[in-house]
C-alpha beads as a LAMMPS data file, in Angstrom:
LAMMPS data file: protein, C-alpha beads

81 atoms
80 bonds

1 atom types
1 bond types

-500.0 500.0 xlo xhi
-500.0 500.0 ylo yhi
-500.0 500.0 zlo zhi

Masses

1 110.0

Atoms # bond

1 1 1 0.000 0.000 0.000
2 1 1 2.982 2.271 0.546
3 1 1 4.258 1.528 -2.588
4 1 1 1.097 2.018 -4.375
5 1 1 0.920 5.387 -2.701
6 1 1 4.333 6.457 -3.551
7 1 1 4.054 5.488 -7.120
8 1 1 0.392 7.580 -7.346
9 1 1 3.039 10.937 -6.437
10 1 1 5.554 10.332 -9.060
11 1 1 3.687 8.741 -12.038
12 1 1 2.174 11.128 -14.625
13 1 1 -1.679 11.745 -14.336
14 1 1 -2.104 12.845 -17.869
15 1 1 -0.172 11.830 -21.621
16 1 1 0.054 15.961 -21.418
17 1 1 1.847 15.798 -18.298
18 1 1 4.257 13.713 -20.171
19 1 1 5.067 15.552 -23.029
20 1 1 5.546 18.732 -20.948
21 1 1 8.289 16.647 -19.388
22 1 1 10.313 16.268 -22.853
23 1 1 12.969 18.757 -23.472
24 1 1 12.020 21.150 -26.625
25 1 1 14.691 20.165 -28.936
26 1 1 13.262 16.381 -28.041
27 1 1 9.630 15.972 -28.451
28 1 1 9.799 15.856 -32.173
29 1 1 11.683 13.108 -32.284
30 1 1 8.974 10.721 -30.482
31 1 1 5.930 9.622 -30.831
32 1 1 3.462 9.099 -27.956
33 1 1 0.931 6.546 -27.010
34 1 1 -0.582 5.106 -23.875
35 1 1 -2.435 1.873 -23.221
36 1 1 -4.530 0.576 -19.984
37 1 1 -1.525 0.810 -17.841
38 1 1 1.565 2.788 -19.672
39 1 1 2.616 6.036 -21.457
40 1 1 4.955 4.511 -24.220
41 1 1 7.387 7.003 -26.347
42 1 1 9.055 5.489 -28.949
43 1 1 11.672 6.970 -31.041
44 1 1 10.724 7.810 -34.968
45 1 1 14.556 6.933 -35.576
46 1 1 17.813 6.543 -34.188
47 1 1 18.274 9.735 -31.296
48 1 1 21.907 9.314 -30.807
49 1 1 23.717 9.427 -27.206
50 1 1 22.665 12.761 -26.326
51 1 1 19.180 12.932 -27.197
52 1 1 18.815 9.164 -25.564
53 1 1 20.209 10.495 -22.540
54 1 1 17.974 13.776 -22.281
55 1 1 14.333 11.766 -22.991
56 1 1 15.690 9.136 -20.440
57 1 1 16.609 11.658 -17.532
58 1 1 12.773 13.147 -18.183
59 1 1 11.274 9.316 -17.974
60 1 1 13.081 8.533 -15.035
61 1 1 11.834 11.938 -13.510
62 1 1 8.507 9.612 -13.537
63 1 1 9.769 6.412 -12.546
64 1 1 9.898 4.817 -15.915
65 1 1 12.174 2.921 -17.732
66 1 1 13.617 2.228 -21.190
67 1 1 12.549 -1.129 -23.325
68 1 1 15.007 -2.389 -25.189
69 1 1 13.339 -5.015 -28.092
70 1 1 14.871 -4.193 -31.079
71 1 1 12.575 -2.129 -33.801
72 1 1 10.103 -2.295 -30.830
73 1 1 12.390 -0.239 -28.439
74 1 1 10.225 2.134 -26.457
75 1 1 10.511 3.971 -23.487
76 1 1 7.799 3.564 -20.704
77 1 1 6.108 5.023 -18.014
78 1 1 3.529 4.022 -15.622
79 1 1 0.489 5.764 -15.351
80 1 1 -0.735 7.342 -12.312
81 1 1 -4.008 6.696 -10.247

Bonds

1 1 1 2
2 1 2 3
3 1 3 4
4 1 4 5
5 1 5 6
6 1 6 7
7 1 7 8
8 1 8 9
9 1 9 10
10 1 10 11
11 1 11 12
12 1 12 13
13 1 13 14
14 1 14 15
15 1 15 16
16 1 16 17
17 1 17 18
18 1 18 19
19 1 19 20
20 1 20 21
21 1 21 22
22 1 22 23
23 1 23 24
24 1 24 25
25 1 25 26
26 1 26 27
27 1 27 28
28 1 28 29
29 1 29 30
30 1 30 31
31 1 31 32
32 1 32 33
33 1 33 34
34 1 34 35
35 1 35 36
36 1 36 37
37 1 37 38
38 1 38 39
39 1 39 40
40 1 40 41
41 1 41 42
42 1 42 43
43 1 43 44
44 1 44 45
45 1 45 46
46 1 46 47
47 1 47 48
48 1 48 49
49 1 49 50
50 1 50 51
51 1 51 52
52 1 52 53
53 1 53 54
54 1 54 55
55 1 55 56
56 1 56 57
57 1 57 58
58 1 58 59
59 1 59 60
60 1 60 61
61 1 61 62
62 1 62 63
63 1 63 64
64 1 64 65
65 1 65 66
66 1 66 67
67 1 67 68
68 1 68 69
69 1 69 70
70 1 70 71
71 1 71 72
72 1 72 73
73 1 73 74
74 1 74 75
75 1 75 76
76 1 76 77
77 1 77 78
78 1 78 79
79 1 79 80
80 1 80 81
């Protein structure tokens, strides 16, 4: 229950909420979806080191993670209560 209370502060409420998280130079480079249970970026094509590393700081911000699955690389985060 602690847990599930913690995680209710730090995920995103809102795709919105999301996006606002994304640097500028950034948010073109993604595309954005979200199913029952995750917001899931995925890159439109290779971001390089730097890029990578900026998207994954703001993902993290959340709690969430990258995917690594080939073609079907993606980065996700949970979505809040």
């Amino acid at each position: 229950e602690a847990i599930n209370g913690l995680l209710a502060k730090i995920c995103p409420k809102s795709l919105e909420e999301v996006k606002t998280s994304i640097p500028q130079e950034c948010k073109e480079l993604i595309t954005y979806e979200e199913n029952q249970k995750y917001y899931i970026l995925k890159p439109k094509a290779f971001l390089g080191s730097e890029n990578f590393g900026k998207i994954l700081n703001a993902i993290r911000g959340f709690g969430g993670e990258y995917v690594s699955a080939g073609k079907n690389s993606h980065f996700r985060i949970l979505k809040g209560a």
